[in-house]
C-alpha positions as a LaTeX table, in Angstrom:
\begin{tabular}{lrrr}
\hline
Residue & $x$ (\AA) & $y$ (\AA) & $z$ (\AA) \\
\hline
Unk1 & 189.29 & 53.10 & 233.18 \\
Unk2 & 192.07 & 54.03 & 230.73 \\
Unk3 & 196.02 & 52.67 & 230.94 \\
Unk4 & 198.48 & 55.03 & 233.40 \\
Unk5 & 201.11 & 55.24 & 230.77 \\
Unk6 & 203.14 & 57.63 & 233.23 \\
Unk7 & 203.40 & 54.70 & 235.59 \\
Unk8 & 205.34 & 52.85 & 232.48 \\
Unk9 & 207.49 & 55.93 & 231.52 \\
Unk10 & 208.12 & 56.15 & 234.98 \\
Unk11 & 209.57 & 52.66 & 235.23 \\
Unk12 & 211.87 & 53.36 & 232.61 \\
Unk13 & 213.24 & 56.38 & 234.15 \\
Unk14 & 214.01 & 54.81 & 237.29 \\
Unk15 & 215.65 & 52.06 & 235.64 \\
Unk16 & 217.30 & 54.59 & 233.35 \\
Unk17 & 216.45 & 52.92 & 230.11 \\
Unk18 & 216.58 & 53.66 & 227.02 \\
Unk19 & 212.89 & 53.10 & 225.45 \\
Unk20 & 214.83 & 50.78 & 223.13 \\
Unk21 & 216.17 & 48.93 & 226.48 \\
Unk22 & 212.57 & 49.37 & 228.18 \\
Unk23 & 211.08 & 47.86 & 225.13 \\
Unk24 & 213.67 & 44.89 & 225.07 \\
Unk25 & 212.83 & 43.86 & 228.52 \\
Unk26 & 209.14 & 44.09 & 227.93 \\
Unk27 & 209.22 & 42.26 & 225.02 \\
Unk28 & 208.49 & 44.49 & 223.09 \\
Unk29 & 208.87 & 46.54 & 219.55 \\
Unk30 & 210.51 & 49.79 & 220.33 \\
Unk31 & 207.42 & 51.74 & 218.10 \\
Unk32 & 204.81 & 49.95 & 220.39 \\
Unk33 & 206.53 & 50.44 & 223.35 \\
Unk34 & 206.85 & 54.82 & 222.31 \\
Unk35 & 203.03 & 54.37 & 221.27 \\
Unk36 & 202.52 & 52.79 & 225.36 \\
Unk37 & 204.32 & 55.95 & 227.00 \\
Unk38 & 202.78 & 58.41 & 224.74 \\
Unk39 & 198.92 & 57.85 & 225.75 \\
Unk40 & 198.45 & 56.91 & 222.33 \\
Unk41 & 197.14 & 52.96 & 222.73 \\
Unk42 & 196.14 & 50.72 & 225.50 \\
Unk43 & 198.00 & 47.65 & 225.84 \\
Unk44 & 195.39 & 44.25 & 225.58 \\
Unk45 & 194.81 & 42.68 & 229.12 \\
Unk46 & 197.69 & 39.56 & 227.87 \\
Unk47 & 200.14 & 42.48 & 227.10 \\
Unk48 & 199.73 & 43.99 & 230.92 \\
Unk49 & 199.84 & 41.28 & 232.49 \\
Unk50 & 203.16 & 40.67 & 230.49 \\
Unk51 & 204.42 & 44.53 & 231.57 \\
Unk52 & 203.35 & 43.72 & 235.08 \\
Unk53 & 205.55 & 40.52 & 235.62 \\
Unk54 & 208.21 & 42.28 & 234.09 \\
Unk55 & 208.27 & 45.62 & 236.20 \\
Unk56 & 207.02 & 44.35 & 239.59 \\
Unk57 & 203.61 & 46.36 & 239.26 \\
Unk58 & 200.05 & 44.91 & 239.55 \\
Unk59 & 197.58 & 45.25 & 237.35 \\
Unk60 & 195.83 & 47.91 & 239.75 \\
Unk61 & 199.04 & 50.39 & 239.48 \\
Unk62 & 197.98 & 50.57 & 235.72 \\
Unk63 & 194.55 & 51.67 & 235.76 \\
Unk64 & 193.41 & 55.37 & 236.17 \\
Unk65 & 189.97 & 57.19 & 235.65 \\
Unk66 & 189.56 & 58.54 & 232.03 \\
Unk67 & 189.60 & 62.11 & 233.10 \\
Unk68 & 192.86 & 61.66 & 234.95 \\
Unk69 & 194.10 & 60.49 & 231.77 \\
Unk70 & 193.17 & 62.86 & 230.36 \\
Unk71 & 194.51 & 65.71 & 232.62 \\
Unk72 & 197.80 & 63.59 & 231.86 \\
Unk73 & 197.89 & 63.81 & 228.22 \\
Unk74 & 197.12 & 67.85 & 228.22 \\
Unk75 & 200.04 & 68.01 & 230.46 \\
Unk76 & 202.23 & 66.51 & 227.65 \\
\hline
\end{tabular}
């Protein structure tokens, strides 16, 4: 299972933040946060469950197969 970073960049665009204000309200660095909604890391399980309190998700809404991640970072 990899992370469904869309579902995050999503989240910001329907709140319309900024990835500095997305990053703020995640608690969050702004560089981690860009390194999230890029596909480039995979947040620990402490740090999800952090995002999920904070954006009304669950845990489940985060987690995709590895292909489909990986049919969403070609897309990029």
């Amino acid at each position: 299972m990899a992370f469904n970073f869309v579902r995050l960049k999503n989240w910001q665009r329907e709140n319309r933040y900024t990835q500095v204000i997305a990053s703020q309200v995640l608690g969050m660095s702004q560089s981690y946060y860009a390194t999230l909604i890029a596909g480039g890391k995979s947040p620990s399980f402490k740090t999800l469950e952090k995002i999920c309190s904070k954006t009304g998700y669950n845990l489940n809404d985060f987690y995709i197969s590895d292909e489909e991640a990986l049919r969403l970072k070609a897309k990029m």
